[in-house]
Biopython code that builds the backbone (N, CA, C, O; Angstrom):
import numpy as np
from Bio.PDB.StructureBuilder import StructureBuilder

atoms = [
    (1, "UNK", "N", (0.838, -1.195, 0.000)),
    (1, "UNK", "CA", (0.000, 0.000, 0.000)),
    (1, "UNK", "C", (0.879, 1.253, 0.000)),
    (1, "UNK", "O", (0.609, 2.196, -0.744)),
    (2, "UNK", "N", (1.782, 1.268, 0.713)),
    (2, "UNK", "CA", (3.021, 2.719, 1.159)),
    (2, "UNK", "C", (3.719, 2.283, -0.476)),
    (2, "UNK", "O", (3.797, 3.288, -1.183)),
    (3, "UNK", "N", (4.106, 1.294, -1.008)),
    (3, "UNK", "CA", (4.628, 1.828, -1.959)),
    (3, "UNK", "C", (4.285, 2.116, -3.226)),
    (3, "UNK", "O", (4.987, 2.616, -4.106)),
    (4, "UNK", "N", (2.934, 1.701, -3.275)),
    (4, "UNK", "CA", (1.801, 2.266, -4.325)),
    (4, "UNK", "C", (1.695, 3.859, -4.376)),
    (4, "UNK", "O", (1.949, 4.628, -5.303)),
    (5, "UNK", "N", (1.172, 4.140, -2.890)),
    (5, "UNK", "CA", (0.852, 5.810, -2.798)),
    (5, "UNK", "C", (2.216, 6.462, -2.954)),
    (5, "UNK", "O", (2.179, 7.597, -3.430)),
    (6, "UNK", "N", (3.361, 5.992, -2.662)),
    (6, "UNK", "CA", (4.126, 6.867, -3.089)),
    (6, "UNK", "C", (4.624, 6.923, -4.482)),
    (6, "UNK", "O", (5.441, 7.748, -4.892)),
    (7, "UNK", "N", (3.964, 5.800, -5.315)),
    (7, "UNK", "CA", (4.150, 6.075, -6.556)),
    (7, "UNK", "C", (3.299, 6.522, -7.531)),
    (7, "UNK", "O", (3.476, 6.543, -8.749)),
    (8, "UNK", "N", (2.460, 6.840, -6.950)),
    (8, "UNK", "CA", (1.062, 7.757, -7.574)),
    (8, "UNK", "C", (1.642, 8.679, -7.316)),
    (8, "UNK", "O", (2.039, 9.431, -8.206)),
    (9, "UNK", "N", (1.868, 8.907, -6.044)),
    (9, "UNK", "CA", (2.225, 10.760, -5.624)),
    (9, "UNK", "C", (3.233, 11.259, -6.762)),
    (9, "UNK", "O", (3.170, 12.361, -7.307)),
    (10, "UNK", "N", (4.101, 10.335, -7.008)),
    (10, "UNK", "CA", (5.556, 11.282, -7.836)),
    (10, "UNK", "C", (4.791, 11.402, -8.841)),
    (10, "UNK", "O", (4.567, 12.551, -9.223)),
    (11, "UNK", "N", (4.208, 10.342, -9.514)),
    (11, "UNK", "CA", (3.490, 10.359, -10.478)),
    (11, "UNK", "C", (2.458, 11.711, -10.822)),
    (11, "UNK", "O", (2.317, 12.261, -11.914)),
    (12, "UNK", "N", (1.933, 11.979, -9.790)),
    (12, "UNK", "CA", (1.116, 13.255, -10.029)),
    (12, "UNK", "C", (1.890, 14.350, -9.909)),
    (12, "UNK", "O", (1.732, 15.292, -10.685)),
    (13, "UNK", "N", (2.721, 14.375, -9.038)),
    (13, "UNK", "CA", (3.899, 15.456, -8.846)),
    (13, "UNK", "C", (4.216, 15.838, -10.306)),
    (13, "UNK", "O", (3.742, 16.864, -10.795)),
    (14, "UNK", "N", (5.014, 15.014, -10.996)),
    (14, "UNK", "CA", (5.428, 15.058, -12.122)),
    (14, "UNK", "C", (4.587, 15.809, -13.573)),
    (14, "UNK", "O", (4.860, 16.514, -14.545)),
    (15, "UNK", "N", (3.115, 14.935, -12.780)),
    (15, "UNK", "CA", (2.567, 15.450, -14.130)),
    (15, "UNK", "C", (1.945, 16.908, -13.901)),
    (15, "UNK", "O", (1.755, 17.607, -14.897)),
    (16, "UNK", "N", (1.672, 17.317, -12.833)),
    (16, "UNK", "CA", (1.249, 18.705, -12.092)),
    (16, "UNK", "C", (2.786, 19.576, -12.953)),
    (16, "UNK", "O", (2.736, 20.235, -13.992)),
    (17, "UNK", "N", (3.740, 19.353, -12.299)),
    (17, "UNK", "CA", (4.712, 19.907, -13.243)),
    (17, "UNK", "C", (4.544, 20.113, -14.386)),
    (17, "UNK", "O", (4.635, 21.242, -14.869)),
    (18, "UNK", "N", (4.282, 19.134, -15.009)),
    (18, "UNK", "CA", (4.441, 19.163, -16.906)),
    (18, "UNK", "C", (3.592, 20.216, -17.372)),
    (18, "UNK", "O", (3.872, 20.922, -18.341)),
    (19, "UNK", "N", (2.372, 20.340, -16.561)),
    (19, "UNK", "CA", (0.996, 20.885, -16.843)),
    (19, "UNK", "C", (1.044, 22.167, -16.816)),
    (19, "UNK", "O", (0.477, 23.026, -17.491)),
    (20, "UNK", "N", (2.171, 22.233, -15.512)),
    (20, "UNK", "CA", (2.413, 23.745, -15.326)),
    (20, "UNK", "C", (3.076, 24.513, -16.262)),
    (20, "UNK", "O", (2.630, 25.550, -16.751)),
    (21, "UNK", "N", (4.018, 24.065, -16.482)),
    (21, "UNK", "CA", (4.898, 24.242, -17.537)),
    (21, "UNK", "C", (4.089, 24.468, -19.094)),
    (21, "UNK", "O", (4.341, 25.511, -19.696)),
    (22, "UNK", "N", (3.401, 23.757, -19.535)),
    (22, "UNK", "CA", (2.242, 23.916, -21.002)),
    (22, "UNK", "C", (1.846, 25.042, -20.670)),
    (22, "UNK", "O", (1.974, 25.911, -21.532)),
    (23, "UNK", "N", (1.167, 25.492, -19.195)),
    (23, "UNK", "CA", (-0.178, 26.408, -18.827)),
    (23, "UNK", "C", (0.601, 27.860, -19.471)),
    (23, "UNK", "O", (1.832, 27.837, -19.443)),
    (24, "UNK", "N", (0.002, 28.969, -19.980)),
    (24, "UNK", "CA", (0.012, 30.021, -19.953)),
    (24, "UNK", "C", (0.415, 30.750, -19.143)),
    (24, "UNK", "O", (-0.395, 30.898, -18.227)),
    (25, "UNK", "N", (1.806, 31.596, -18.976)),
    (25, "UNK", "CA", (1.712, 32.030, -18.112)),
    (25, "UNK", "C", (1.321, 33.778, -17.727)),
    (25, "UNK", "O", (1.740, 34.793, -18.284)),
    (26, "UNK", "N", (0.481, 33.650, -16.702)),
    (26, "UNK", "CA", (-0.270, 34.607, -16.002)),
    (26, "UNK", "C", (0.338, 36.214, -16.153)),
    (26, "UNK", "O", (0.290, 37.124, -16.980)),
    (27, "UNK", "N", (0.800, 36.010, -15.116)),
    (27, "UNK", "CA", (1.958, 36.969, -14.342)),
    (27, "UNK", "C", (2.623, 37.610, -15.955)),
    (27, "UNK", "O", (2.960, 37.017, -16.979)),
    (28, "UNK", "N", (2.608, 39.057, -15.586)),
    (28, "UNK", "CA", (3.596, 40.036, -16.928)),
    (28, "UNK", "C", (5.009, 39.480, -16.128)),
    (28, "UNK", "O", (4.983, 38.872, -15.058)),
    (29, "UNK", "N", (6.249, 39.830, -16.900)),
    (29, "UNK", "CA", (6.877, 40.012, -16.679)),
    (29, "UNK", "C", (7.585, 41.248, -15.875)),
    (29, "UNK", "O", (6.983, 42.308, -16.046)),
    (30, "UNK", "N", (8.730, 41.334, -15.039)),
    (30, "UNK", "CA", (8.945, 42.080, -13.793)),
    (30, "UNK", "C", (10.042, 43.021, -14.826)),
    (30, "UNK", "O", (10.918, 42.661, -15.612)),
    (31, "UNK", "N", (9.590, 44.233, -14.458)),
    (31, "UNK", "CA", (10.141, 45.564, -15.167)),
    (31, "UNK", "C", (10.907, 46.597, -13.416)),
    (31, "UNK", "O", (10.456, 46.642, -12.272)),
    (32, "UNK", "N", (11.624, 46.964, -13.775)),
    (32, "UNK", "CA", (12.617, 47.254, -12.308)),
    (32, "UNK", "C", (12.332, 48.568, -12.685)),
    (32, "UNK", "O", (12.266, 49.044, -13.818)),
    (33, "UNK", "N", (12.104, 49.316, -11.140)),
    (33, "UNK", "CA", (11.833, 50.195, -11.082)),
    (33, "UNK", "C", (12.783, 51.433, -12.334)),
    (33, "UNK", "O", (12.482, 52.193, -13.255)),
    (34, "UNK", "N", (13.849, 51.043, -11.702)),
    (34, "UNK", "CA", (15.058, 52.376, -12.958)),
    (34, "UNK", "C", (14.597, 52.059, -14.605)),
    (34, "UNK", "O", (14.698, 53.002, -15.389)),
    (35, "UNK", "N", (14.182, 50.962, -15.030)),
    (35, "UNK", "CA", (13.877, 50.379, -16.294)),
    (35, "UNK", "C", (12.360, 50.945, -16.541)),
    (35, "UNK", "O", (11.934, 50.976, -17.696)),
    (36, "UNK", "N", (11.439, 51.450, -15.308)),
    (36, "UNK", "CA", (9.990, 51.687, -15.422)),
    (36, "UNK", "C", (10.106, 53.513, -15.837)),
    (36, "UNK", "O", (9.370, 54.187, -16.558)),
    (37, "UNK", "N", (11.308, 53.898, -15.066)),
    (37, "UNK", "CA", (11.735, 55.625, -15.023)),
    (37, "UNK", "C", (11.718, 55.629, -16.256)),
    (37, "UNK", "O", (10.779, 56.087, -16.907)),
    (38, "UNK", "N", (13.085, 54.955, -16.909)),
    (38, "UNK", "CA", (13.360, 55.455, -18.129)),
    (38, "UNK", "C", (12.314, 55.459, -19.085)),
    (38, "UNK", "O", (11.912, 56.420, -19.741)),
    (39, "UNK", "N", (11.818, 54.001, -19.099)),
    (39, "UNK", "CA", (10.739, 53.928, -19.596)),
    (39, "UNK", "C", (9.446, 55.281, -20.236)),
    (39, "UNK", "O", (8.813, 55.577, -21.250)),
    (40, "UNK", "N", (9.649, 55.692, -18.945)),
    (40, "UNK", "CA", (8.385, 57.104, -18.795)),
    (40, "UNK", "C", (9.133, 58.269, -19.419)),
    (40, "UNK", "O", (8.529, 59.021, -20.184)),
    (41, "UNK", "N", (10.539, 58.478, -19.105)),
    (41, "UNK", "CA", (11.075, 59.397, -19.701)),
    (41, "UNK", "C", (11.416, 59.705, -21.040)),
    (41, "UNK", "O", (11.529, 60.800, -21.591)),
    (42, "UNK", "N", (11.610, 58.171, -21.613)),
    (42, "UNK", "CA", (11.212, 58.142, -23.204)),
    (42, "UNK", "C", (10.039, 58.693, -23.585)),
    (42, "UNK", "O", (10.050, 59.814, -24.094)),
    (43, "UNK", "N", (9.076, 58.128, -23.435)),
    (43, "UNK", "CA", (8.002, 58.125, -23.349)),
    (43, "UNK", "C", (7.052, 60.155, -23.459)),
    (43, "UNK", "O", (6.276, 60.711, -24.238)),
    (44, "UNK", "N", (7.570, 60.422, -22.539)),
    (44, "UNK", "CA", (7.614, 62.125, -22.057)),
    (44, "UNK", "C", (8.274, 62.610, -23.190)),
    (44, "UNK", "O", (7.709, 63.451, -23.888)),
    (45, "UNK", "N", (9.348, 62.216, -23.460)),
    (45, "UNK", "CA", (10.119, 63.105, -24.694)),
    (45, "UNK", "C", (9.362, 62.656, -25.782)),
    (45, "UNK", "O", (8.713, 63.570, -26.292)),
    (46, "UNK", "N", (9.215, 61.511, -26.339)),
    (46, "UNK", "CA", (8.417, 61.348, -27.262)),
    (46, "UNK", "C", (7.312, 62.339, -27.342)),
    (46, "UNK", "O", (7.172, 62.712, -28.506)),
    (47, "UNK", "N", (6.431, 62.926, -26.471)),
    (47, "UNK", "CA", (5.246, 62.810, -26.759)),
    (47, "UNK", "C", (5.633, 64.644, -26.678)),
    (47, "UNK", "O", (4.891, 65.455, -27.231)),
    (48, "UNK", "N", (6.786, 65.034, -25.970)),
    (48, "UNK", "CA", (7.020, 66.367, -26.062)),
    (48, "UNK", "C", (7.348, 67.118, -28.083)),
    (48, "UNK", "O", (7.133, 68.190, -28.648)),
    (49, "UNK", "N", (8.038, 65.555, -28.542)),
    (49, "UNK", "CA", (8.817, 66.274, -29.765)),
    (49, "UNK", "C", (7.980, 66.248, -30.749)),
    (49, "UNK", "O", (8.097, 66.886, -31.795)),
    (50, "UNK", "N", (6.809, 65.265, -30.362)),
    (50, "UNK", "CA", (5.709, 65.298, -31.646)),
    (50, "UNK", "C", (4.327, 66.231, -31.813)),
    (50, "UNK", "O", (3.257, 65.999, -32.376)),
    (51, "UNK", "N", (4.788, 67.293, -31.133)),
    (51, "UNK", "CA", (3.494, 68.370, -31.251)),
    (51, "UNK", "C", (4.454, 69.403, -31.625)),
    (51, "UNK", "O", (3.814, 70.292, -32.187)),
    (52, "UNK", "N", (6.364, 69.861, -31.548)),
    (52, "UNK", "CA", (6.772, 70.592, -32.389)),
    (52, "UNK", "C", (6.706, 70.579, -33.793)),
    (52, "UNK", "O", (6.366, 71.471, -34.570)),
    (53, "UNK", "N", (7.131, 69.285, -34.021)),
    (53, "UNK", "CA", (7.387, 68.700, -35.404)),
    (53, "UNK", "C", (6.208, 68.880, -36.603)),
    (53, "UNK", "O", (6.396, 68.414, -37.727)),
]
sb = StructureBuilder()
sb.init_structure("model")
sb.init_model(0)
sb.init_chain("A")
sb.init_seg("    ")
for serial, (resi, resn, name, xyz) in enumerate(atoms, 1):
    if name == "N":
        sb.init_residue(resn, " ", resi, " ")
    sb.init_atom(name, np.array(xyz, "f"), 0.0, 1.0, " ", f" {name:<3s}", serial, name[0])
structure = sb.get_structure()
């Protein structure tokens, strides 16, 4: 019996893994704060140079 259930368990372990791995993942990717600044500061200039132009 103990060495049945523990071979279901890996067994599901494993496949919970695999599954996870296929699934879509959720979560954006992590943007760092100094990378979010610049970000905006492009962004600001851009939007400054296209109403001279």
């Amino acid at each position: 019996m103990n060495r049945r259930k523990k071979i279901n368990q890996l067994l599901k372990a494993n496949a919970k893994k695999a599954s996870a791995k296929l699934a879509p993942k959720s979560k954006p990717k992590y943007i760092s704060k100094a990378d979010r600044l610049k970000l905006a500061a492009e962004s600001s200039q851009d939007s400054t140079l296209s109403p001279d132009s």
